[in-house]
N, C-alpha and C positions, 0 to 999 in steps of 0.2 A: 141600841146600846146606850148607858147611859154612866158616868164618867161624876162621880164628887169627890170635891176636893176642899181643905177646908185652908182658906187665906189665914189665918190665923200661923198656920207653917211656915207661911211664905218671911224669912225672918232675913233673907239677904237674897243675893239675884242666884246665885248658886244655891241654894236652900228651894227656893224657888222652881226653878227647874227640875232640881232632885224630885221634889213632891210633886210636880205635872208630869212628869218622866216614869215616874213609877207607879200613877195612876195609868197614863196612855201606853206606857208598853214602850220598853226601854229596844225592842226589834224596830220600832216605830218612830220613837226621838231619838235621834242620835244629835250628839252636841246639848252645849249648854247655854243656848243663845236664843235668841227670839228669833231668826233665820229658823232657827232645825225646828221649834215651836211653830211656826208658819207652814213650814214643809211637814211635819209630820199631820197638822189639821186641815192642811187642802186636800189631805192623799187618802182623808176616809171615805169612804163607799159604801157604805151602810147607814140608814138616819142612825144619828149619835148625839149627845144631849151632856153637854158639861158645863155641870152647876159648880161655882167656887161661892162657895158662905164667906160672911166676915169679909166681904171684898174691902171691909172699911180697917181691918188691920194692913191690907198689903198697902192702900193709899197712905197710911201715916209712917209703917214701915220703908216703904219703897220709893215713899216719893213719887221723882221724877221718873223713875223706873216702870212703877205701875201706871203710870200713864202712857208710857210706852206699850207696856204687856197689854192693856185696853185696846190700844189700838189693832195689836196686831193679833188680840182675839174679833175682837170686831171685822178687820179685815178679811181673816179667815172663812167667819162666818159668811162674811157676804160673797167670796169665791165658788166658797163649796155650800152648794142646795141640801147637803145631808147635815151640815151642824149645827147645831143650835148652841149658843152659848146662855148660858144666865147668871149672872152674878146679885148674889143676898148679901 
């Protein structure tokens, strides 16, 4: 399965979520926090593949925020053997 998203959206931390939320399947993230983002991307089981574009709007947007959100995709990634993250 493969999952794009475009950071460009990403325009607050709640904005943000909204638009990962409703690419990954709102049965799937519940919450609006980087916690329920963590738990909903160690819990796929199928190879999955989530490309977020413009990763360089959510850094000037978000700040310190996306560097949080980096980490806890990267984290994910390296939990769960089925996900692939990539960020353009």
């Amino acid at each position: 399965m493969k999952y794009q998203v475009d950071a460009f959206d990403f325009v607050s931390k709640q904005e943000t979520h909204a638009v990962l939320r409703n690419a990954l399947g709102e049965e799937n993230y519940r919450g609006s926090n980087l916690d329920a983002l963590h738990d909903c991307l160690t819990m796929i089981f199928e190879p999955t593949t989530l490309v977020i574009s413009h990763w360089g709007y959510a850094e000037r947007r978000l700040g310190e925020y996306a560097d949080r959100l980096w980490h806890v995709l990267d984290d994910s990634s390296e939990e769960n053997p089925f996900l692939t993250i990539i960020l353009e």
